[in-house]
Each structure stands twice: as C-alpha cells, then as structure tokens.
C-alpha positions in Angstrom: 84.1 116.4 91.5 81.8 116.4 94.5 77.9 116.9 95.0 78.0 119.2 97.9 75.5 118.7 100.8 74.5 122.0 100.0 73.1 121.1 96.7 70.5 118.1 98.5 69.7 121.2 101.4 69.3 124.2 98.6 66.8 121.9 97.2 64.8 120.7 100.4 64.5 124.3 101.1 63.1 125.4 97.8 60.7 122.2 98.2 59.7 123.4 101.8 58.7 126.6 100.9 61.9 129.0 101.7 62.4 129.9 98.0 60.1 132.8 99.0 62.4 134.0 101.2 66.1 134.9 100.2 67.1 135.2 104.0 65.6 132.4 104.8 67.4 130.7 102.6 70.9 131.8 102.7 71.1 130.2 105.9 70.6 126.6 105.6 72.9 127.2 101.8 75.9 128.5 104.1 75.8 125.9 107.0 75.5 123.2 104.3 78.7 124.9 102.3 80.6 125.3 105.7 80.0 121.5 106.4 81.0 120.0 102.8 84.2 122.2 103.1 84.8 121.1 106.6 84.2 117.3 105.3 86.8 117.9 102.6 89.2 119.5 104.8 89.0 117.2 107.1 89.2 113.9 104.2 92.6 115.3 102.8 93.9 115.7 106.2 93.8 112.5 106.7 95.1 111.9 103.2 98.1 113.5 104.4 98.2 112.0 107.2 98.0 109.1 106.9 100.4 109.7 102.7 96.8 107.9 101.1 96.9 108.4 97.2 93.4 107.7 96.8 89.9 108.2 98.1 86.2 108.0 97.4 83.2 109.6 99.7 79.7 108.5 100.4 77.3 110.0 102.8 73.7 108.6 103.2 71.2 110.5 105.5 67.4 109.4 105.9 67.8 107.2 102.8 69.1 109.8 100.2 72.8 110.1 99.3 73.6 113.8 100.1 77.5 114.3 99.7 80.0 112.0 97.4 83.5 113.2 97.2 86.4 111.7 94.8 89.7 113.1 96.3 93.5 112.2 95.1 95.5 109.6 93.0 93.8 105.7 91.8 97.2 105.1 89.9 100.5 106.8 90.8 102.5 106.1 88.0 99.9 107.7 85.5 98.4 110.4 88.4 95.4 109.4 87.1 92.7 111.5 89.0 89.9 109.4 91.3 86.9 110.3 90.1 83.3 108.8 91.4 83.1 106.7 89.0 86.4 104.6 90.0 86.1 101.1 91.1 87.8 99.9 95.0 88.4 97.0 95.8 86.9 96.3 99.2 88.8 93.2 100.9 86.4 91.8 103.6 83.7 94.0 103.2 82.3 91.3 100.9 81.3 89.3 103.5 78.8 91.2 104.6 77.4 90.3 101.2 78.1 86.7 101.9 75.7 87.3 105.0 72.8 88.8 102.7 73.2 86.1 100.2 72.9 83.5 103.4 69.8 85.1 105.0 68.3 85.6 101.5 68.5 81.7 101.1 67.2 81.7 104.9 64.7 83.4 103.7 63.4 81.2 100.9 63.4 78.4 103.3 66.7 76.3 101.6 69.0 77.4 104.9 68.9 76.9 108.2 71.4 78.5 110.2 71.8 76.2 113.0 72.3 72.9 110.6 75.6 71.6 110.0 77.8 72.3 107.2 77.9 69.0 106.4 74.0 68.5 105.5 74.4 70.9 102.8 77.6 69.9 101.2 79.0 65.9 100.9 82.7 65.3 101.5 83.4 67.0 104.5 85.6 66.1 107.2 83.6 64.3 109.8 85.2 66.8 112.5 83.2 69.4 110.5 79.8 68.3 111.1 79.6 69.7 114.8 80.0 73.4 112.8 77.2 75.0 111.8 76.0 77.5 109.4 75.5 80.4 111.7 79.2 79.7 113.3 80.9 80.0 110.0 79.3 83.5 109.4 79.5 84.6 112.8 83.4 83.4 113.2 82.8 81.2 116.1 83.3 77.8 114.0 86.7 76.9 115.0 88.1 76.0 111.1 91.9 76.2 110.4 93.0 78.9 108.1 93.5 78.6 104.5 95.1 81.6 104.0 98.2 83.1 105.8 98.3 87.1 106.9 99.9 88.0 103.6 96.5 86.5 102.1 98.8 83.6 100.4 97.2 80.3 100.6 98.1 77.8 102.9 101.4 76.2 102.0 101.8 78.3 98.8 99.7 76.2 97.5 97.0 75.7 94.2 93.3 76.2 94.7 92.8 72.7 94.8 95.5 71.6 96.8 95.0 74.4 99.5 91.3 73.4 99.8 92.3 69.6 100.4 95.0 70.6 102.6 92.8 72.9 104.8 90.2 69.9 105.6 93.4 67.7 106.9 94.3 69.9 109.7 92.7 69.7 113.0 89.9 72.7 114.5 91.7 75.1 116.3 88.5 75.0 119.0 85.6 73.0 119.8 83.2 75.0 117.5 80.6 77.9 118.9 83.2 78.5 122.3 85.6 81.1 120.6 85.6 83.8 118.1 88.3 83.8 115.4 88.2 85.6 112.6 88.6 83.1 110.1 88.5 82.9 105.7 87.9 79.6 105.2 84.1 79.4 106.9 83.4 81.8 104.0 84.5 79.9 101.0 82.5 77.0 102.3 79.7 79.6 102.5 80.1 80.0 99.2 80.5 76.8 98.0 76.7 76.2 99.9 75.8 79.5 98.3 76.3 77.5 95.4 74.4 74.4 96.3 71.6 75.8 97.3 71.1 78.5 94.7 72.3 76.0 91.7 74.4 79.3 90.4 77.4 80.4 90.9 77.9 82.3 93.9 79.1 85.9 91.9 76.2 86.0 89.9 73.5 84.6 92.7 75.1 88.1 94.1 75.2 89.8 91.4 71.4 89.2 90.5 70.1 89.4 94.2 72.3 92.4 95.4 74.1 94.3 92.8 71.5 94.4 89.9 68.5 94.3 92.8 70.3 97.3 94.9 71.1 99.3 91.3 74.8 99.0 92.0 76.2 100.0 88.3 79.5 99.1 88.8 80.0 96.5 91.2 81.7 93.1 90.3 84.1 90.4 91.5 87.8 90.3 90.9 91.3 91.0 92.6 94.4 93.7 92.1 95.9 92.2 89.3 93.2 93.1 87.0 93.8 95.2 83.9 90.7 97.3 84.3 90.9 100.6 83.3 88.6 102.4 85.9 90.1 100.1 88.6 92.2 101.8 91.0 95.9 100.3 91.7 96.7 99.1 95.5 99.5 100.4 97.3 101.2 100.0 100.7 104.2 101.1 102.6 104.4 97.5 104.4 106.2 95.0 104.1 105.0 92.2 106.3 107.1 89.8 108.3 105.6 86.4 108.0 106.2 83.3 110.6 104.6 80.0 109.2 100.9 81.8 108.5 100.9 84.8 110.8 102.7 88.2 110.7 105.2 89.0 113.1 106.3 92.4 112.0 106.4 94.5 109.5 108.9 96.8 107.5 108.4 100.3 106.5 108.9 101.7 103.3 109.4 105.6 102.6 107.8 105.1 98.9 104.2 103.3 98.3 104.8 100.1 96.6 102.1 98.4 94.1 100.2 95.2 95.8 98.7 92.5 93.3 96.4 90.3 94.9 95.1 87.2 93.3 93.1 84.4 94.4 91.2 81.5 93.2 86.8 81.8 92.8 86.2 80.3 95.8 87.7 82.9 97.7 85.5 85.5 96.1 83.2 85.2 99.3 85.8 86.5 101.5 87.2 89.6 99.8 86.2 89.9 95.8 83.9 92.3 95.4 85.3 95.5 93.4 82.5 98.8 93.5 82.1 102.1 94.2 81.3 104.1 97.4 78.5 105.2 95.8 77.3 101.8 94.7 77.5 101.1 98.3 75.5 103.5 99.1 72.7 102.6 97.2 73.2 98.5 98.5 73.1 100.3 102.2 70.1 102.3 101.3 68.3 98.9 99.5 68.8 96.9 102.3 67.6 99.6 104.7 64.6 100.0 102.4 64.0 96.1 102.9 64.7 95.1 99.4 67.0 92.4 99.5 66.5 91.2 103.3 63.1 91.6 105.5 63.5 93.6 108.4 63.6 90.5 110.6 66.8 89.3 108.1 68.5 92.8 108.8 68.1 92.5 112.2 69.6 89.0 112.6 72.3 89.9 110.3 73.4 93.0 112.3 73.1 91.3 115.8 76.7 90.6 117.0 77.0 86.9 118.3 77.6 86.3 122.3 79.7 84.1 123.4 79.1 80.8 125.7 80.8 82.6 128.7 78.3 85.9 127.9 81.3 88.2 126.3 81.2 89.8 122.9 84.3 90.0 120.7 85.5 91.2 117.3 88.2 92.8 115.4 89.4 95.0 118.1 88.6 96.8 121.5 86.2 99.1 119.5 84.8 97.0 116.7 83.6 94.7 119.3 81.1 92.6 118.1 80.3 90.4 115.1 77.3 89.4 113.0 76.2 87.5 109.8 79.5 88.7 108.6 78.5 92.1 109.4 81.1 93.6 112.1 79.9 96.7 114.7 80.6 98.7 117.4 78.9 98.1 120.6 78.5 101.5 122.1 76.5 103.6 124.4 76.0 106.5 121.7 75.8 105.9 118.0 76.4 102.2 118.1 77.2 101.5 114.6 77.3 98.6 111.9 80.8 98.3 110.3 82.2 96.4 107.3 85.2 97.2 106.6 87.7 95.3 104.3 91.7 95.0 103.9 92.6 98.1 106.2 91.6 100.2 103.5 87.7 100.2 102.8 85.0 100.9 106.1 81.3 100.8 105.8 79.8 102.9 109.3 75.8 102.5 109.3 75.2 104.5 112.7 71.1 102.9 112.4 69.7 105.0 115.3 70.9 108.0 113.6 69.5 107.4 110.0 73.2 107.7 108.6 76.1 106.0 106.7 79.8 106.9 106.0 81.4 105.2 103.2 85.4 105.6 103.1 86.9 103.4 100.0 91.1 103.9 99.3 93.9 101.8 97.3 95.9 102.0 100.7 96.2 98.9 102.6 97.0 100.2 106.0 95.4 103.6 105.4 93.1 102.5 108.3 89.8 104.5 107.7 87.8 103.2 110.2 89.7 105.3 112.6 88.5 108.4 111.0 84.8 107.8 109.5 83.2 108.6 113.3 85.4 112.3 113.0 83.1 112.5 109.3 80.2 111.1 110.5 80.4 113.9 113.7 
C-alpha cells in the first residue's frame, strides 16, 4: 500500500556509493523506516481523530515523489479499501488550475491581466467592466455570489437562469478595494478560458496540464458520479443556511453520503477529480517550468495586497491569495496552499524543496491543519 521513504533513501545510498558498506548503510535505511512509520502513525491519528474514512498521501522532495500512502475507507457501505490509485475529488483546489490555464494564455500573449472582463467576453453588465482579469483570480473583484454555502446555486436555480440572475445583482464593493472569496469570478474565467483558447475549458486543461504534467487519472466531474475508482463524500454536517450563507451547523454521530452536482461552467471553481499522486507530478511539472515560466510561477504564487497595504485570505493563517493559488505568509516555511472543500490541501513549502499532498472524502476533515505536523 505505500512506497516507503526508505525505499527512495535505500536507493540513493546504493547510488552514492554506501552499498560497500553494510554499516553505512543500515543507518540512513532505519531513520528512513522510523520516519515513514512515524508519518503513518501520525496520518491515522488524525484519521481517528478527526472519524475520516478515507485518505491518500503524497510527499515530493527536491522534485522526486519519495512516500505515497493510501490509508482507510473510499466507500463505507462496500469498505472498499483506498488504494493509490483512487480518484478525490478536490473542491477549490481547481482553481489553482484555473490560474495556470490564465497565465498560460498570458503567456501566449491572448490575456492581459489588468483588462477588463468585459473586452474579452460581450454581454456583460456594464457595472462589470471596472473588474479586471487579475481581480477575478485574485478575489478582489467585488462580484455577487452565484452559489450559496451549501454550494446550491443562487435561488435554486438552472444553469442558465442562475448565470442571468447573478449579472442582475449589484457588486458587493467597488472592485480591487476588498478581498472576498468569491465563485463566480471563476466561471467567467472559464468562460474567457474558453474564448480565448476556442476549446472548451476542461480539455484546454486537460491538454495543457493533465496530459502535459503526466497526470493519468485526472478529470472533471462532481460526487454524483457512478465511477468506480471514485471515492464517495461524506460529512457529519448538516449546515444551517440563511438566504446564501451558513449560520450553523448540526452534528451528526454517523457520516452521511454528500452528492454534489453542478452545471460545466462551474468546473473552474471545484471539478477537477485526481489523485494525490497526480498532483504530485502537476506540482513537480510546474516547478520543473513545464506548464508556466518561472516568471508565470512567480506571479501566480504572489499573494495580492490590498489598496490600504494589508494581505488577507481564507483565515488568520492562510493569509494571503494569488492567481487562485492561496498561501501562508510566514516567517519560516512560508508555504503555497490549495486546498479545496475542507477536505483536500496542497502545502508547497518552496524554500524548502517540499510538498505535502493530503486528499480525503471528508468535507470538514480539515487537513490543512495537520499537513505542517507531516511536513515537520
């Protein structure tokens, strides 16, 4: 089920040299043994924990994956084992690949990121045009919300009639003075995505990241899929909803199965399905300058300030945000993190060469509280 650590180390000692030596390499072989077996002790705690029934493991280090672990449950009803080849789905985290597809069309010279909205698609709302490209991505654009905190559309309402109904209502700020995070910039990414690329946005991703990045089993989709290596959602909550937001939430004792659905447009947002391994290797192609130049990368990673000089994101430690790339503005092993539907975290910590990959079917299983304790 896993590929120890011990297994990359066992062979960068016998390609150093220390296969001459059986002391010398019993060492590095026992450290590397005690660390994958404190890395799996330390997962299914948190499994426990935090009652997850599912997890996969990816660990990148100087550009090579060196430990994968598949731990627990991807369907309940069945106990149908995760293995490393099960697909997550990984909520938000797909609009970091919204970002790449944006700065790949940057890029290519079809996107500027400080033009309105409005010069690359017609039929706007002429209270859209002061919004531009680089607001939508960084969450600073002021749209209204198409979708409420249950991820329902607005109003209950078709495809169609949501995305009419969202260009009716009025900005909730004059755009670039506020961050709120905010789906609908990110279908009208995609729908520009679209325009510019003449393809549909999943496969314009699909050819420039997936296939480019070697990612076997990535795709688009949602929950209620009939997939067979798909793992099933779960949650404990039951959320309490006022108009669009959640005001509470109910607590079951029992995991309870969560479909969610949504129309193509929303793909951008929170679609993509993969492995933690297949996000490994898209982590290790973009850091190998594959799919974005180095400038790109850096522009995509570089959290957005604020008129007033302030940072802000998610919370007080995911404190900044990108090109739809969120991260952690800190002294000591800042760190790049997607992460998607409270149950799927990216951490890229780039000044130490590293990247912890934590995918679940728990929504609220939370595991960008615990990826720093793996990463340390």
């Amino acid at each position: 089920m896993l590929n120890k650590i011990s297994a990359a180390i066992g062979l960068i000692a016998i390609m150093g040299g220390l296969a001459d030596s059986a002391d010398a390499q019993a060492t590095p072989v026992a450290e590397a043994d005690n660390r994958a077996a404190a890395i799996d002790q330390l997962v299914q705690g948190e499994m426990a924990s935090r009652r997850i029934p599912g997890l996969q493991l990816a660990i990148v280090k100087n550009g090579e994956i060196i430990f994968t672990g598949a731990y627990g449950q991807s369907d309940l009803e069945t106990a149908k084992p995760v293995t490393e080849r099960t697909v997550f789905g990984v909520n938000s985290i797909s609009k970091a690949f919204t970002g790449v597809a944006a700065m790949q069309l940057v890029e290519a010279g079809k996107l500027d990121l400080d033009a309105s909205v409005t010069q690359y698609l017609e039929g706007l709302p002429a209270s859209w045009k002061a919004i531009t490209v680089r607001q939508v991505l960084t969450h600073t654009s002021g749209l209204p919300e198409i979708i409420d905190d249950n991820t329902r559309l607005i109003d209950g309402a078709s495809p169609d009639a949501a995305w009419a109904k969202v260009q009716e209502l009025p900005l909730r700020y004059a755009p670039g003075t506020q961050y709120a995070y905010n789906q609908t910039g990110y279908a009208l990414m995609g729908k520009i995505i679209e325009k510019l690329s003449g393809k549909p946005f999943v496969d314009f991703v699909r050819e420039g990241q997936f296939n480019a990045a070697g990612m076997e089993q990535a795709r688009f989709g949602h929950t209620a899929d009939t997939v067979p290596e798909l793992a099933s959602l779960y949650t404990y909550l039951t959320l309490k909803m006022e108009g669009m937001r959640a005001v509470g939430v109910e607590r079951s004792e029992t995991p309870m199965a969560r479909h969610e659905t949504w129309p193509a447009y929303m793909h951008p947002t929170g679609g993509v399905q993969t492995t933690a391994r297949d996000l490994a290797a898209w982590v290790i192609a973009l850091q190998d300058r594959k799919l974005v130049s180095e400038k790109g990368l850096e522009q995509l990673w570089t959290p957005q300030q604020l008129p007033d000089g302030s940072y802000r994101g998610f919370n007080r430690t995911i404190n900044g945000y990108g090109l739809g790339w969120p991260v952690i503005r800190r002294a000591e092993h800042p760190a790049v993190t997607p992460t998607g539907g409270d149950r799927a975290a990216i951490f890229i910590y780039p000044e130490d060469d590293l990247t912890v990959i934590v995918l679940t079917n728990l929504m609220g299983a939370s595991p960008e509280k615990f990826v720093d304790k793996i990463a340390s």
